[in-house]
N, C-alpha and C positions, 0 to 999 in steps of 0.2 A: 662295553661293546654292545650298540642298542640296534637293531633293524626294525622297520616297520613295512611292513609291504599291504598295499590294497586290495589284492588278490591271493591265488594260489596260483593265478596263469602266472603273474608276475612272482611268484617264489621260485616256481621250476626256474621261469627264465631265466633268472637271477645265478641258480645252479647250473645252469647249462652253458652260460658264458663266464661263469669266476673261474677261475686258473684254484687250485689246489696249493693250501701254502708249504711250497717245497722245504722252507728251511726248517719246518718244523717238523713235515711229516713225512718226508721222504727216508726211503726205507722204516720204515715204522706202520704200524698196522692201522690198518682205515678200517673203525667201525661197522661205517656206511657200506663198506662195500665186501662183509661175513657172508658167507654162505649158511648161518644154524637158522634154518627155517625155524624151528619149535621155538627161538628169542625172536626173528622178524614178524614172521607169517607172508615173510616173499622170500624169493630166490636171489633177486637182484635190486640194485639200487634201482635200474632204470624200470622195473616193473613197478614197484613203488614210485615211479615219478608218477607212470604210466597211470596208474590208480590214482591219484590224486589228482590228473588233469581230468581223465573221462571218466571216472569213477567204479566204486568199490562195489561189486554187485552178490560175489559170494558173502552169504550169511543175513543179508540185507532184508531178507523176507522173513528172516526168524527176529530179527532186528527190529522189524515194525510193528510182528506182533506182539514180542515183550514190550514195546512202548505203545501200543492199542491196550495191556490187559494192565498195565499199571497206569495207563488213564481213567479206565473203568474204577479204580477205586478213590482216585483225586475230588476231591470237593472242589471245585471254582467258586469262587466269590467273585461278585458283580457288582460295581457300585453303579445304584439305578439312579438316574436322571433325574435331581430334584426340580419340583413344579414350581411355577411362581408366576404373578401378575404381572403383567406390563400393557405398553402402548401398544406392542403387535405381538402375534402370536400364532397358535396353531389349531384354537377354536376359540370361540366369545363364552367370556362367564357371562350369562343371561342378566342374576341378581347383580351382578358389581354394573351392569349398563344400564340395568333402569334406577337403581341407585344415583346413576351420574356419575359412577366412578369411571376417572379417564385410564384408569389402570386395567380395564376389563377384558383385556387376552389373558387367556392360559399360555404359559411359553415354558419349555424345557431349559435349566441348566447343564449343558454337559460339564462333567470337572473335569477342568483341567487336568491332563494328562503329565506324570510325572515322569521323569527317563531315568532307568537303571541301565546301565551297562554289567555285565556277565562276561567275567575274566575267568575263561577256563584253561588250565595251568595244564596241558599236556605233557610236561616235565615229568618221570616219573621215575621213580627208584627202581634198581635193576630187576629187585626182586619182586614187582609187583608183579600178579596174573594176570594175562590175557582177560580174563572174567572183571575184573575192579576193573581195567580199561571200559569194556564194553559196558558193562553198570553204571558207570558215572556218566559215560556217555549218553546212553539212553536219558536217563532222570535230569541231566543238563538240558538237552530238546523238552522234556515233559516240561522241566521250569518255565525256559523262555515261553510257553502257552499258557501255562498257570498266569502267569504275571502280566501278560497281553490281556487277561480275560479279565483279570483284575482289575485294568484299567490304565496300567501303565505302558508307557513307549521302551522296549526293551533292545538292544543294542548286543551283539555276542562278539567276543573278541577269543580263539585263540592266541595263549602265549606260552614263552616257556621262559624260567630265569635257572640258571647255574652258576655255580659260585664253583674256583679253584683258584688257592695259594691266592689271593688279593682281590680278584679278577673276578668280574661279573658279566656274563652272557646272557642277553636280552633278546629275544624277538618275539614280536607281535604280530598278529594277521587279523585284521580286519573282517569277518566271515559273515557278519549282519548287522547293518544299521538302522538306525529308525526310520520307521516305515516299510520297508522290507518283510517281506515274506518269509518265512522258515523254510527253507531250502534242505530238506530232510538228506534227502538224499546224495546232497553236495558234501553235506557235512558229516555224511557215514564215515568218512574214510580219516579225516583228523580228529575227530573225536572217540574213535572207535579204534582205529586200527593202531598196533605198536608201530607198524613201521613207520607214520610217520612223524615218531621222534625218534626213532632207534635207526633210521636211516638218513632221514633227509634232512633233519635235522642236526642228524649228526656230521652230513656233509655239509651243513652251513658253519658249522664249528672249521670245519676242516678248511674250508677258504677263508675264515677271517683272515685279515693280516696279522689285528695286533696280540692276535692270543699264545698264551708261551707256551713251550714245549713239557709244562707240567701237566695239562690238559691231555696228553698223550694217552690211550688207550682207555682211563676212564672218563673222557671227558666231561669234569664235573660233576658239580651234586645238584641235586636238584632241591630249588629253595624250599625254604619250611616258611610257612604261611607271614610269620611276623619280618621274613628279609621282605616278603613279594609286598606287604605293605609300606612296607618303607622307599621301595624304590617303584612302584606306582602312583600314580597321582588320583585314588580314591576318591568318589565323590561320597556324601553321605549313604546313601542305598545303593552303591556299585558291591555286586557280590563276587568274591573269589570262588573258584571251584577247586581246589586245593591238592593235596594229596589224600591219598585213599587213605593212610592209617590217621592221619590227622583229624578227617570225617568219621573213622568209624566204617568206613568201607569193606567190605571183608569179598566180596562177589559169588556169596552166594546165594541170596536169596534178594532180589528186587525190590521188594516193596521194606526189609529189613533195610537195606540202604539207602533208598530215597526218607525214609524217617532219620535217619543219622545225616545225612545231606543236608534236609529243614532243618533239625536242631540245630546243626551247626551255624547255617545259615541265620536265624532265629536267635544266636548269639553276640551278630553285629550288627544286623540292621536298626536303624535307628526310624524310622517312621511306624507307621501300623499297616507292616506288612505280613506279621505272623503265617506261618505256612502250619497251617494244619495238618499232623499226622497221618500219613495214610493207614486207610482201616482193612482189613480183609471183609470183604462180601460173604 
């Protein structure tokens, strides 16, 4: 059962005109729609929509600055512009022209730009912290810069896969493509927030058609890293953002977890993209 949606304007909609699948969940308890604020961090489903269209503003300042003070320790790598002669260019080598050399501009090489895509798997087991959400969040945004500075075109996908009794639950959202801007602030509220897998997600379960009444009240598990490989179509440098224990996640200390993040990261990439360690100051 796979969804892809372009937006998040087009996910609410999507939630706001599917009919709820009666034959499975009728009388039967809807996730999506709990009042335990301390598992959402909302009251209602439709406030979590609410946050997710005009977004997420509590906590958001304390938000920026943990990802301001864990940039301050980041090293960027820059691959500089190698020089080279040609016909035209951006100043005259003086000696290559009284020489007679027809080759006598200095010209810049930019290099080619390589594209990664960043699959961050908001899926998350029931008993993860509020804090491992916000921390990987955080250091997922830090990446996408890290990798931009480097030199690469980077690409950011929200997704989530669950598995119950046969049955695989897929959706994907589109939240940054090449070229685009990091939209920080768009992206507080699915990167950051539980409610929205623990709600709206979980009402997207709630209107499939084809999913069976096993899925009932725990709707699903959420994949361990080697199913999400198998049922994504990986390029060589597309990096998973995974689950918190399988990173090494633990939410509480920042810069502890962005080093557990790299290494893991550092364990599948296949070009020379090495992420160096963050250091304390």
């Amino acid at each position: 059962m796979e969804y892809d949606f372009d937006s998040f304007a087009e996910f609410i909609d999507y939630l706001d005109h599917t009919y709820i699948n009666m034959k499975i969940w009728v009388g039967e308890y809807l996730a999506s729609e709990d009042n335990d604020y301390g598992f959402y961090k909302t009251r209602s489903l439709q406030e979590a929509k609410d946050l997710c269209k005009f977004g997420f503003r509590e906590g958001f300042d304390q938000f920026l600055e943990l990802k301001q003070n864990l940039e301050k320790y980041i090293k960027m790598s820059y691959k500089r512009n190698q020089q080279y002669h040609f016909y035209v260019g951006y100043a005259p080598d003086v000696k290559a022209y009284l020489e007679g050399n027809p080759l006598c501009m200095f010209n810049k090489q930019k290099p080619q730009k390589k594209h990664i895509d960043i699959y961050y798997n908001s899926a998350v087991l029931s008993e993860v912290s509020t804090n491992e959400i916000f921390n990987r969040g955080v250091i997922t945004l830090c990446l996408v810069e890290i990798l931009e500075h480097m030199g690469f075109s980077v690409g950011l996908k929200v997704f989530t896969i669950s598995t119950c009794s046969g049955q695989i639950h897929y959706a994907k959202f589109n939240v940054k493509r090449n070229g685009e801007r990091l939209n920080v602030q768009r992206l507080f509220f699915p990167l950051c927030h539980p409610s929205f897998l623990r709600r709206l997600v979980f009402r997207l379960r709630e209107v499939t058609p084809d999913i069976t009444r096993d899925w009932t009240r725990g709707y699903g598990r959420a994949a361990d890293d080697y199913t999400i490989r198998q049922i994504i179509d990986l390029k060589d440098n597309d990096i998973v953002i995974c689950q918190s224990s399988e990173m090494g996640v633990k939410g509480l200390d920042i810069i502890d977890d962005a080093n557990a993040i790299f290494d893991y990261i550092n364990r599948f990439t296949k070009e020379d993209i090495e992420l160096a360690h963050v250091k304390r100051l």
